[in-house]
Structure formats: C-alpha cells, structure tokens
ROVEXMI-193538 format. One record per residue: z, y, x of N, C-alpha, C in turn; residue number from 1. Coordinates in nm, 4 decimals. Layout:
REM residues N
<site><n_up>Z</n_up><n_north>Y</n_north><n_east>X</n_east><ca_up>Z</ca_up><ca_north>Y</ca_north><ca_east>X</ca_east><c_up>Z</c_up><c_north>Y</c_north><c_east>X</c_east><num>NUM</num></site>
...
END
This chain:
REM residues 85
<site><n_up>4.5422</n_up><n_north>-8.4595</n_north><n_east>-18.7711</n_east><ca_up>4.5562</ca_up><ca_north>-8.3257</ca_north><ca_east>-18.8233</ca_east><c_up>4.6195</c_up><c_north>-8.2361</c_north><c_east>-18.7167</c_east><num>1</num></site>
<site><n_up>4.5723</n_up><n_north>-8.0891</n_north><n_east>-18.7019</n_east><ca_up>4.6383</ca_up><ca_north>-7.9826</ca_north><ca_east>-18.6175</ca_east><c_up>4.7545</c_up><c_north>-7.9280</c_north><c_east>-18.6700</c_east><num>2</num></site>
<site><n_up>4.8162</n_up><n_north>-7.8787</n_north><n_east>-18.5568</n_east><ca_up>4.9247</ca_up><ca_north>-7.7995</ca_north><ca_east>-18.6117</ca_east><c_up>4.9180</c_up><c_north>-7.6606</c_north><c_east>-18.6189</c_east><num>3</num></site>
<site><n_up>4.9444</n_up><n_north>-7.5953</n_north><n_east>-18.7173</n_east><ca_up>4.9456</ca_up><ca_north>-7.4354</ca_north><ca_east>-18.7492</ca_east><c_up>4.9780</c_up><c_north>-7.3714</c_north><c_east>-18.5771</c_east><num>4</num></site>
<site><n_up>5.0689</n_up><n_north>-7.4400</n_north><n_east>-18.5462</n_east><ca_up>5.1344</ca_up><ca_north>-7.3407</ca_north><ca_east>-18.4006</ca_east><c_up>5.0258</c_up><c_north>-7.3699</c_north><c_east>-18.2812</c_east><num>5</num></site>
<site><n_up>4.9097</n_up><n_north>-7.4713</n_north><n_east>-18.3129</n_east><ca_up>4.8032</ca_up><ca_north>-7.4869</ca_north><ca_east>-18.1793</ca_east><c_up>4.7040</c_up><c_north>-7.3893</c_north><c_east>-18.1701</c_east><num>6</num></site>
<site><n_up>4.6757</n_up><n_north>-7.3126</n_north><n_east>-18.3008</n_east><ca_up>4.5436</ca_up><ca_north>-7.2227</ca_north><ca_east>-18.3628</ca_east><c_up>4.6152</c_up><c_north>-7.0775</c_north><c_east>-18.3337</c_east><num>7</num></site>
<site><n_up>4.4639</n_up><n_north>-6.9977</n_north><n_east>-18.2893</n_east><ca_up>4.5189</ca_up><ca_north>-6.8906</ca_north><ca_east>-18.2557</ca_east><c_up>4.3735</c_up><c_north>-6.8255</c_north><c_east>-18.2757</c_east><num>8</num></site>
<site><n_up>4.3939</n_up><n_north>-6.6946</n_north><n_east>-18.3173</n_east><ca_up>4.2782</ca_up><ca_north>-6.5896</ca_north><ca_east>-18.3541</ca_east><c_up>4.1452</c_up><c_north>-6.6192</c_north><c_east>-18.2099</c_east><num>9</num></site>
<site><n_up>4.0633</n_up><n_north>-6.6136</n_north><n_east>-18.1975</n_east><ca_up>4.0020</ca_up><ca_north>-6.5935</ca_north><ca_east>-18.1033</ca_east><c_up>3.9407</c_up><c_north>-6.7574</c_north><c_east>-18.0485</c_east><num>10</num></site>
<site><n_up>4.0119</n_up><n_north>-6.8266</n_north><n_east>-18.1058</n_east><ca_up>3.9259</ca_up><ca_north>-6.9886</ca_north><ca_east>-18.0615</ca_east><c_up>3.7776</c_up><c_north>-7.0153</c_north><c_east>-18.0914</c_east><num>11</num></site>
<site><n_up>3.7174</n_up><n_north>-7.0469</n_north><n_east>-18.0442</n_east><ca_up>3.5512</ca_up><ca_north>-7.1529</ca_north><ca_east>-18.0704</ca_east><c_up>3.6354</c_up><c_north>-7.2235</c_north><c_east>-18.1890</c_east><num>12</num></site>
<site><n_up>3.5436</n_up><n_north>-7.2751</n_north><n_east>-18.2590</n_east><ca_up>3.5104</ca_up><ca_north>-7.3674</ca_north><ca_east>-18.3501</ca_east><c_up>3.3860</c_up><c_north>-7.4249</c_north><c_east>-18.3524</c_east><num>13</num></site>
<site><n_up>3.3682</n_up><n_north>-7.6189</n_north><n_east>-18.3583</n_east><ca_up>3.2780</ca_up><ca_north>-7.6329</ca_north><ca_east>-18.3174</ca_east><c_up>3.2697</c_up><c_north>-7.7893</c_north><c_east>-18.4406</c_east><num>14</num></site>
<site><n_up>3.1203</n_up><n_north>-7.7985</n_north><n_east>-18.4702</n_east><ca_up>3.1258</ca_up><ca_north>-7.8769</ca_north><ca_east>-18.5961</ca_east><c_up>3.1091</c_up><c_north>-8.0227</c_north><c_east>-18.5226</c_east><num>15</num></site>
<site><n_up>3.1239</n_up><n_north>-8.1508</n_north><n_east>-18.5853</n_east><ca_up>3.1361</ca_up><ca_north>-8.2825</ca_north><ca_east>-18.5785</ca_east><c_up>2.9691</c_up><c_north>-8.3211</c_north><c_east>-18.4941</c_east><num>16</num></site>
<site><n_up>2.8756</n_up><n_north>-8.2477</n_north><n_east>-18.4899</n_east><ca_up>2.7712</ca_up><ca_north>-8.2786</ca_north><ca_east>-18.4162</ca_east><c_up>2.7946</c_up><c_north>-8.1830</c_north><c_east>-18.2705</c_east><num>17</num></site>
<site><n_up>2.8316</n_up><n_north>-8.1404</n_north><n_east>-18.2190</n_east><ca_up>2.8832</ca_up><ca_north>-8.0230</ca_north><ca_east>-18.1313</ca_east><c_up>2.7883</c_up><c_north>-7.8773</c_north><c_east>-18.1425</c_east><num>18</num></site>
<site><n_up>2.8026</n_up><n_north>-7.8523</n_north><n_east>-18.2092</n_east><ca_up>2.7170</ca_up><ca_north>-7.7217</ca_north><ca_east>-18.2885</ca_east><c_up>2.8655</c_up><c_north>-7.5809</c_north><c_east>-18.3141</c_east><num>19</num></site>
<site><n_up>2.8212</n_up><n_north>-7.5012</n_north><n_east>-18.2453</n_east><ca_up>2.9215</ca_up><ca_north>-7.3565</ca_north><ca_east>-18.2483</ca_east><c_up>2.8959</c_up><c_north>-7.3173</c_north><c_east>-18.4010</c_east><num>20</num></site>
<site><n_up>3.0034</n_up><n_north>-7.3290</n_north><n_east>-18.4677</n_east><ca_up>3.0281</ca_up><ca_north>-7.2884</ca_north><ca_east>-18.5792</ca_east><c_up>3.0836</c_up><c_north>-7.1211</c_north><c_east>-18.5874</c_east><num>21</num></site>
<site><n_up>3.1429</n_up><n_north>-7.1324</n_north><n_east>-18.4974</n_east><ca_up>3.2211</ca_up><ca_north>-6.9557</ca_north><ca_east>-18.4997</ca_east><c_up>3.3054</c_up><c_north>-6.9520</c_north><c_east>-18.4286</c_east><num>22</num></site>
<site><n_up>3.4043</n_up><n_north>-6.8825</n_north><n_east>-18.4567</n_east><ca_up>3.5655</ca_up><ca_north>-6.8249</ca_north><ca_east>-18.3975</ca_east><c_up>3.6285</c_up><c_north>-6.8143</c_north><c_east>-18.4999</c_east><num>23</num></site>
<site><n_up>3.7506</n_up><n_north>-6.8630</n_north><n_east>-18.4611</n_east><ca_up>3.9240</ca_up><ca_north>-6.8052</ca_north><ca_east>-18.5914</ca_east><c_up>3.9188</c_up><c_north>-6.6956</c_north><c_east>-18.5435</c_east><num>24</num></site>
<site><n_up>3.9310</n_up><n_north>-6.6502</n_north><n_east>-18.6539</n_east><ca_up>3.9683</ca_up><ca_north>-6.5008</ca_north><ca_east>-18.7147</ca_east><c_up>4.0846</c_up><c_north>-6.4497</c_north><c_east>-18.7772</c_east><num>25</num></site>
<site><n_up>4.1411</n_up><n_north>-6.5904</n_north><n_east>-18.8265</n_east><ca_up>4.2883</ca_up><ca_north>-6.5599</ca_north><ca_east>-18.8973</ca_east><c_up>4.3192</c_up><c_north>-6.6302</c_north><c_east>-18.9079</c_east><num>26</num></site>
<site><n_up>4.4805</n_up><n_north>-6.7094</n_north><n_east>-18.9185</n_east><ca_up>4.5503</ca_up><ca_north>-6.8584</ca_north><ca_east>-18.9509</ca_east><c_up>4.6137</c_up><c_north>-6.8175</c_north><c_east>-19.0581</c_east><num>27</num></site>
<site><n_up>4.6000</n_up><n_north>-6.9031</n_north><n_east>-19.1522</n_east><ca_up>4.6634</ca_up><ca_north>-6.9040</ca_north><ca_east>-19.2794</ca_east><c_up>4.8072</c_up><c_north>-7.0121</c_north><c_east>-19.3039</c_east><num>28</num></site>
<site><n_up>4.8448</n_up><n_north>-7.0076</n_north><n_east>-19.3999</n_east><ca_up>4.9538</ca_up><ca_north>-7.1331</ca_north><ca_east>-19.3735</ca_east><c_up>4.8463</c_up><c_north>-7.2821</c_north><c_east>-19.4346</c_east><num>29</num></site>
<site><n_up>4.7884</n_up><n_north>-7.2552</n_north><n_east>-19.5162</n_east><ca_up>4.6683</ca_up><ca_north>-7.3928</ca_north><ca_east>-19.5161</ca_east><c_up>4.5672</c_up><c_north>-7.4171</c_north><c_east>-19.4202</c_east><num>30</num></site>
<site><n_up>4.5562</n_up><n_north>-7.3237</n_north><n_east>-19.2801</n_east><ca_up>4.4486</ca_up><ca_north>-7.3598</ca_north><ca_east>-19.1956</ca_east><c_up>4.3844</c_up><c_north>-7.2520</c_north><c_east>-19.1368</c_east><num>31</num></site>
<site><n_up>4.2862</n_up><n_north>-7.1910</n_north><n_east>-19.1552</n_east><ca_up>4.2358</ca_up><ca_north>-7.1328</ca_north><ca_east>-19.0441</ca_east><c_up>4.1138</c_up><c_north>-7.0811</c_north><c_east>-19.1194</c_east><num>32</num></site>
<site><n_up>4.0294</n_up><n_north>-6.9601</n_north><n_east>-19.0910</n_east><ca_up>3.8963</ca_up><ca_north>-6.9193</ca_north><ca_east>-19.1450</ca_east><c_up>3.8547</c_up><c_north>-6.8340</c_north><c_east>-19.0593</c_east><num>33</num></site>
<site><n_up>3.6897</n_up><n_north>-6.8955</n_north><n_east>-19.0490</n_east><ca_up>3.5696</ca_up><ca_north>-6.9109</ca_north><ca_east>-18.9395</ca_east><c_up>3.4926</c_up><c_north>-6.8382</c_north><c_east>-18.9655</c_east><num>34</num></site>
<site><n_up>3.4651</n_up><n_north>-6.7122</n_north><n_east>-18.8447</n_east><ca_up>3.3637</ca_up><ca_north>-6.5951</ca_north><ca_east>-18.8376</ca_east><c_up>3.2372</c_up><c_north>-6.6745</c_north><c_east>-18.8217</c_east><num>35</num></site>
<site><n_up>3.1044</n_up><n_north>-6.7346</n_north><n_east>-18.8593</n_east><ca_up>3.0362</ca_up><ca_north>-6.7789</ca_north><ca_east>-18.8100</ca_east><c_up>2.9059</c_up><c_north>-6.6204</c_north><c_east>-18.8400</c_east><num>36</num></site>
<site><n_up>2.8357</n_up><n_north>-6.5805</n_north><n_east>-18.7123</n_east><ca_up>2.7416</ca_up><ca_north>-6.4705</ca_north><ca_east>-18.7212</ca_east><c_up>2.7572</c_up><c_north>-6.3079</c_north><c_east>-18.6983</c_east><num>37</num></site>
<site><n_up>2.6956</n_up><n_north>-6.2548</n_north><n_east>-18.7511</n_east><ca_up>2.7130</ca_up><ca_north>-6.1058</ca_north><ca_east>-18.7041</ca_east><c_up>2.6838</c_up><c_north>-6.0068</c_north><c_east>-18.8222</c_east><num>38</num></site>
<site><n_up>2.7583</n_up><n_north>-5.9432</n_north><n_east>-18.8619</n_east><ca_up>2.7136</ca_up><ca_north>-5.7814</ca_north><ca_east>-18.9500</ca_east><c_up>2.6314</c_up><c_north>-5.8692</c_north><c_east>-19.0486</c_east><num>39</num></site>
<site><n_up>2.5641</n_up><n_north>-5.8179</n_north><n_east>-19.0941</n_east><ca_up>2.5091</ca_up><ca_north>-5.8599</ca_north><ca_east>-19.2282</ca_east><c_up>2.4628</c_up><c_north>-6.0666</c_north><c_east>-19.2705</c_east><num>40</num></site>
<site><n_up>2.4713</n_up><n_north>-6.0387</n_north><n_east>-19.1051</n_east><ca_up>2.4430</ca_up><ca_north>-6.2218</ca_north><ca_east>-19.1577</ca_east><c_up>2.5903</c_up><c_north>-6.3040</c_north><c_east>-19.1245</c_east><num>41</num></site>
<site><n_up>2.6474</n_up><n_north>-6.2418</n_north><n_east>-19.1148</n_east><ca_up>2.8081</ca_up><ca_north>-6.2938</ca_north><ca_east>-19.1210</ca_east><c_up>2.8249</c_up><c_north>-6.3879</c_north><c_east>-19.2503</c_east><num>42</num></site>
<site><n_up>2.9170</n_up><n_north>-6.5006</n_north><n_east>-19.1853</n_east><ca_up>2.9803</ca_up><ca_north>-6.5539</ca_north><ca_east>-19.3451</ca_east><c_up>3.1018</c_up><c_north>-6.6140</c_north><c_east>-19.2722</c_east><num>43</num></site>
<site><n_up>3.2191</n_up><n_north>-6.6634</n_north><n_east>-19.3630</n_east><ca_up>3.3618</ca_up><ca_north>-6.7000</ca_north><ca_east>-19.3063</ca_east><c_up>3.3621</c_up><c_north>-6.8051</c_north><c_east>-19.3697</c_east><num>44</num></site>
<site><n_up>3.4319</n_up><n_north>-6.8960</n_north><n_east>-19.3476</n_east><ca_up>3.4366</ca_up><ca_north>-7.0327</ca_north><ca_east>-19.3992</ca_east><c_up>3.6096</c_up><c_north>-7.0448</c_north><c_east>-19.4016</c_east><num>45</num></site>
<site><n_up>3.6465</n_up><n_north>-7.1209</n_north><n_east>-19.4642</n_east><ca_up>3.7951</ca_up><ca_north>-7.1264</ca_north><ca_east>-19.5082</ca_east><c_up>3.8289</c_up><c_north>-7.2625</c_north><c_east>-19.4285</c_east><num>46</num></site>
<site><n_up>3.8787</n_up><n_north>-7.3369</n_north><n_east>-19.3092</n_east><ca_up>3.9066</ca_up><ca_north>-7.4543</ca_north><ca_east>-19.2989</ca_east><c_up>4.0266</c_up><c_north>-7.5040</c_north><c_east>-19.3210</c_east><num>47</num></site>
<site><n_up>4.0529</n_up><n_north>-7.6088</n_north><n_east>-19.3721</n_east><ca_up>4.2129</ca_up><ca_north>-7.7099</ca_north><ca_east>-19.3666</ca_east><c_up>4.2359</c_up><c_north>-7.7454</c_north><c_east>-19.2533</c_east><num>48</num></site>
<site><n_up>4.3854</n_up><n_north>-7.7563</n_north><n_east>-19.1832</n_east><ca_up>4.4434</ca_up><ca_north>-7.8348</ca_north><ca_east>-19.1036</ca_east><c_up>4.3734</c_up><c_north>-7.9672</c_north><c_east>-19.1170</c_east><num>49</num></site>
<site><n_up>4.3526</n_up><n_north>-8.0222</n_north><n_east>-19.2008</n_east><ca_up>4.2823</ca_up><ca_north>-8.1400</ca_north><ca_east>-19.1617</ca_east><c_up>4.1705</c_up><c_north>-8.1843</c_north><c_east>-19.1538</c_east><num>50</num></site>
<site><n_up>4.1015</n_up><n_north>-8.0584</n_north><n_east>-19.1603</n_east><ca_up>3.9476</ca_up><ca_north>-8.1045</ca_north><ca_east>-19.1293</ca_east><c_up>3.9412</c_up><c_north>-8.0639</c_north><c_east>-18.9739</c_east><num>51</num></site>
<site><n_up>4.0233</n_up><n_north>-8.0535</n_north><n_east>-18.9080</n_east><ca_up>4.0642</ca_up><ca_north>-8.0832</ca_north><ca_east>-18.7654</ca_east><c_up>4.0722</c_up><c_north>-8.2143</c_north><c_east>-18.6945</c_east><num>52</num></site>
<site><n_up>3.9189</n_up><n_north>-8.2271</n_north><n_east>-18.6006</n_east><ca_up>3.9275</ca_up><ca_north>-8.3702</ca_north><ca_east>-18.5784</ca_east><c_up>4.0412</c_up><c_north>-8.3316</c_north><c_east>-18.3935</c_east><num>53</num></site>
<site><n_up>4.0150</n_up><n_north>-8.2476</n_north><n_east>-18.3051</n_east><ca_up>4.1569</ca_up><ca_north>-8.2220</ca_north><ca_east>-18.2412</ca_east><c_up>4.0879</c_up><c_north>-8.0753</c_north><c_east>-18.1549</c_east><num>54</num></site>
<site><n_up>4.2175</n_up><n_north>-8.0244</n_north><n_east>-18.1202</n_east><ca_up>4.1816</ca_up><ca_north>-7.9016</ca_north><ca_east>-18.0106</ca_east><c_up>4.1985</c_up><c_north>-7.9212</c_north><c_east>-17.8777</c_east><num>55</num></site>
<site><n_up>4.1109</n_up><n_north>-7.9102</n_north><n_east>-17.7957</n_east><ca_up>4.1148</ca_up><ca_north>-7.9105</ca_north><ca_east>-17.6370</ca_east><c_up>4.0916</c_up><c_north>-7.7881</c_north><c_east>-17.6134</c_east><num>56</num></site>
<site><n_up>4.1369</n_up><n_north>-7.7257</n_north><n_east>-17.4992</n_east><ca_up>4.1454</ca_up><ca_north>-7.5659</ca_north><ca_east>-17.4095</ca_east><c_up>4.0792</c_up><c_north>-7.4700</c_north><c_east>-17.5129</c_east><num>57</num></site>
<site><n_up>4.1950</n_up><n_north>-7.4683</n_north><n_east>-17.6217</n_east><ca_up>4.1280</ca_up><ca_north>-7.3549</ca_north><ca_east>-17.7049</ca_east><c_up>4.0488</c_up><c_north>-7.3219</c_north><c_east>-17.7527</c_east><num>58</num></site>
<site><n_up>3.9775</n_up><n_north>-7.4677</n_north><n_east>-17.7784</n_east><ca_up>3.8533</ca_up><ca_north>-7.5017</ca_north><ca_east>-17.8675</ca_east><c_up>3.8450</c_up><c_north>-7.6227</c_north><c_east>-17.9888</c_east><num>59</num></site>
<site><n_up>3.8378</n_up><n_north>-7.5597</n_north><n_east>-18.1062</n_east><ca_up>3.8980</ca_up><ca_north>-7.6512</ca_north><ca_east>-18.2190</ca_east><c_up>3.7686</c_up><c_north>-7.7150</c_north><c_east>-18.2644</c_east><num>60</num></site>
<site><n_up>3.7710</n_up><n_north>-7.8573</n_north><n_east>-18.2863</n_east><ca_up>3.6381</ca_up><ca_north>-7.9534</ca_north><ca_east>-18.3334</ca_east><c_up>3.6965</c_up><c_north>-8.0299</c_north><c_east>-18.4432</c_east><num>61</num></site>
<site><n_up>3.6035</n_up><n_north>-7.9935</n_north><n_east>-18.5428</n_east><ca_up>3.5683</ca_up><ca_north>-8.0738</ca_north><ca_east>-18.6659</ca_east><c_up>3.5633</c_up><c_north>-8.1978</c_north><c_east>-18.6781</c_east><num>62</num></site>
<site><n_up>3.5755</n_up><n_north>-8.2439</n_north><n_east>-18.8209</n_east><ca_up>3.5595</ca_up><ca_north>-8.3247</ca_north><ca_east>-18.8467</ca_east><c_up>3.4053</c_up><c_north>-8.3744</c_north><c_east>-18.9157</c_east><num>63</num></site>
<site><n_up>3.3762</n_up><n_north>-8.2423</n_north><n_east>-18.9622</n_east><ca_up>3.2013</ca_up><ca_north>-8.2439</ca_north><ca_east>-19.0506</ca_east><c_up>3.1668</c_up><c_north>-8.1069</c_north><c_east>-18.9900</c_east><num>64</num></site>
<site><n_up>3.0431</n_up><n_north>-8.0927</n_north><n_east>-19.0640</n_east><ca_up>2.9880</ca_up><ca_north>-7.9436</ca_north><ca_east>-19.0363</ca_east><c_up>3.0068</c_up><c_north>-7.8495</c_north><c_east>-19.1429</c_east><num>65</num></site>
<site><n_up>2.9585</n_up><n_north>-7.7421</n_north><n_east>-19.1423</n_east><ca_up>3.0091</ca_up><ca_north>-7.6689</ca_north><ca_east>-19.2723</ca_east><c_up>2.8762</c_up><c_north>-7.6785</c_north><c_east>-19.3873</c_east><num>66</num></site>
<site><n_up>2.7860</n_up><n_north>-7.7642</n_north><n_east>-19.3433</n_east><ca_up>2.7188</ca_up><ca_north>-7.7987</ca_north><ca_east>-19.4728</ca_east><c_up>2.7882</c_up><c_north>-7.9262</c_north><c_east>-19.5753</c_east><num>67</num></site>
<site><n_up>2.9048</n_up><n_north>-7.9649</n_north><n_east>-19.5015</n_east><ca_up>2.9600</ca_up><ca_north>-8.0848</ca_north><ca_east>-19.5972</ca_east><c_up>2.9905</c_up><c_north>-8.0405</c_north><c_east>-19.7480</c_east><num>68</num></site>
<site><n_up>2.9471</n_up><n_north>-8.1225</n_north><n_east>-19.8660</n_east><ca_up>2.9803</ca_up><ca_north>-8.0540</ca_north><ca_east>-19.9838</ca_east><c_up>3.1325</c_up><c_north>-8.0947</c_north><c_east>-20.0608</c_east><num>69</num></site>
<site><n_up>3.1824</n_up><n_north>-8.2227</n_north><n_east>-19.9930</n_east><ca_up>3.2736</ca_up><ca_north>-8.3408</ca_north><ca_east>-20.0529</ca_east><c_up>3.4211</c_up><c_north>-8.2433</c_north><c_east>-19.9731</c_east><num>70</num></site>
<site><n_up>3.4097</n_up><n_north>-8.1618</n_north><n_east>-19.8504</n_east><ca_up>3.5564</ca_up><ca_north>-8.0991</ca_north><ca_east>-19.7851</ca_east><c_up>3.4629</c_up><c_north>-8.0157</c_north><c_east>-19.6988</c_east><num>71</num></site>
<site><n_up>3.5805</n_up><n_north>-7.9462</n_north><n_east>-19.6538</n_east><ca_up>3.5631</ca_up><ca_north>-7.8046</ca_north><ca_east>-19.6037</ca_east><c_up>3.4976</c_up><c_north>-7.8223</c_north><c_east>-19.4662</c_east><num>72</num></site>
<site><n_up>3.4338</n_up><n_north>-7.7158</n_north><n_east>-19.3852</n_east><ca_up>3.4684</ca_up><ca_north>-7.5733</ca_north><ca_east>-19.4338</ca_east><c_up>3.3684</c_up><c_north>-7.5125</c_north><c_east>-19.5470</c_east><num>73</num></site>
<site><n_up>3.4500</n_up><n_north>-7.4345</n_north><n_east>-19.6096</n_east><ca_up>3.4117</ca_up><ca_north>-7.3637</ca_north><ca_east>-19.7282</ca_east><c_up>3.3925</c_up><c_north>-7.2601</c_north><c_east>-19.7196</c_east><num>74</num></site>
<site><n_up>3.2727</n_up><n_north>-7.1962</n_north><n_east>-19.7642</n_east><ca_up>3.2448</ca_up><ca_north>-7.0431</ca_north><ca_east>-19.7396</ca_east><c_up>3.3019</c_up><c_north>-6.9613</c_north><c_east>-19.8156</c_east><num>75</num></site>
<site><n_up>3.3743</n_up><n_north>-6.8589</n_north><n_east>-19.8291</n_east><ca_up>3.4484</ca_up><ca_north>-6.7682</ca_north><ca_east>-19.8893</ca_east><c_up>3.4328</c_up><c_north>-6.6400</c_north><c_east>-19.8781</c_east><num>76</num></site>
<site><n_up>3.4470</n_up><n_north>-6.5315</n_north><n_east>-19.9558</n_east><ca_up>3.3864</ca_up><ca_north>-6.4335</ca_north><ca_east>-19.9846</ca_east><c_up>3.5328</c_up><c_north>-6.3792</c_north><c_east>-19.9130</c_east><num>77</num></site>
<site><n_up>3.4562</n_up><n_north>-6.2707</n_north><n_east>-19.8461</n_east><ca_up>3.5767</ca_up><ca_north>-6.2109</ca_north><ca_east>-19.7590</ca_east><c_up>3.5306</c_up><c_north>-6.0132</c_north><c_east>-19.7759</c_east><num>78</num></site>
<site><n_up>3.6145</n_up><n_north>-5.9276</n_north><n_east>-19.8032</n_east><ca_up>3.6329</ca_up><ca_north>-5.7833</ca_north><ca_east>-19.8070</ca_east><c_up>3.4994</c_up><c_north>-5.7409</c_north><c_east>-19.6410</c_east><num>79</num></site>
<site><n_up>3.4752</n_up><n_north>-5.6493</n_north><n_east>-19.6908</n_east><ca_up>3.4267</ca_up><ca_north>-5.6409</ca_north><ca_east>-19.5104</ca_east><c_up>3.5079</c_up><c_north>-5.5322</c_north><c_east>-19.4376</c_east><num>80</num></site>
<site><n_up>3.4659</n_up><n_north>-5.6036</n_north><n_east>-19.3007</n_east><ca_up>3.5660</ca_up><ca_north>-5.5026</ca_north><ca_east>-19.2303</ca_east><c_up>3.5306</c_up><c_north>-5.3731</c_north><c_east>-19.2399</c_east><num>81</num></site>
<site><n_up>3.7055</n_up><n_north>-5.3158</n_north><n_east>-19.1741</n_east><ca_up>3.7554</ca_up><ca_north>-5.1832</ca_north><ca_east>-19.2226</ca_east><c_up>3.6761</c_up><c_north>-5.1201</c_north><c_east>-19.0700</c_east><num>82</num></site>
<site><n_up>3.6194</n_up><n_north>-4.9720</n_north><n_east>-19.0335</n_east><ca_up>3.5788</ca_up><ca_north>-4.9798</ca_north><ca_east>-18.8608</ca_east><c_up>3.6635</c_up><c_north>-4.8598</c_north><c_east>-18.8944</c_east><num>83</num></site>
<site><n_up>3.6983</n_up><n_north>-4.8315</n_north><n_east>-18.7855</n_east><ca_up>3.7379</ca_up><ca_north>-4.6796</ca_north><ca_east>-18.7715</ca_east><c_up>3.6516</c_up><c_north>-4.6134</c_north><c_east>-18.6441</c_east><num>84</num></site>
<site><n_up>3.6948</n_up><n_north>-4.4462</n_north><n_east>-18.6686</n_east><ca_up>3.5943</ca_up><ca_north>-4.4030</ca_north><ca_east>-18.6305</ca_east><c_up>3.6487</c_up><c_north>-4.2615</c_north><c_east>-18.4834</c_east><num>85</num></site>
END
C-alpha cells in the first residue's frame, strides 16, 4: 500500500497491464482520483491507497485496471470544471 505523503496532483497513473489510465487530480485522505480523457469524454475514477501496487519517479501503478468490478478504480461522478475567463 502507498502512502498519502508519496501522491501528488499531476502523477501518471498506470493500470496492472501497463496501460495510461490518467493523472491525479486530487488526494483525498482515502486515496487519490484519476482524470482519465478530455472535455466531454472525460471520466475520474476514485482510487484507494491500496489499490496501489507501488510508485516509481512519479508514476503510480495499479494493482487492476479500471474495468475491475470486485475493487477500484471506481468511476465517480465529478461537478465539471469551473474555467474562467
């Protein structure tokens, strides 16, 4: 399992087959949630600290992919961003 203090906004995330899942976007105190896409085909996924198989140079790898149905990551409905103008 990772530690909250290794994760930082702006990391790769990368699933258990080595497949780019996204970037952290935000650390939560349960883990971390994953920008995977762009503008309308965007979706965020919610991950646990322990679906952290480990992080090397600021790149965090899974334990599954985010099609796993049994643990995360979990897709979650997120506000959309605010732009200013």
């Amino acid at each position: 399992m990772a530690e909250r203090s290794e994760l930082h906004e702006g990391m790769v995330v990368w699933t258990h087959r080595g497949e780019k899942l996204g970037h952290v976007v935000e650390v939560t105190d349960q883990g971390f949630i994953v920008e995977k896409g762009l503008l309308v085909w965007r979706k965020d996924y919610a991950v646990s600290l322990d679906d952290v198989r480990e992080i090397v140079a600021d790149e965090v790898y899974l334990s599954h992919g985010p099609d796993s149905l049994l643990s995360g990551p979990r897709e979650i409905a997120r506000p959309p961003r605010r732009t200013t103008h």
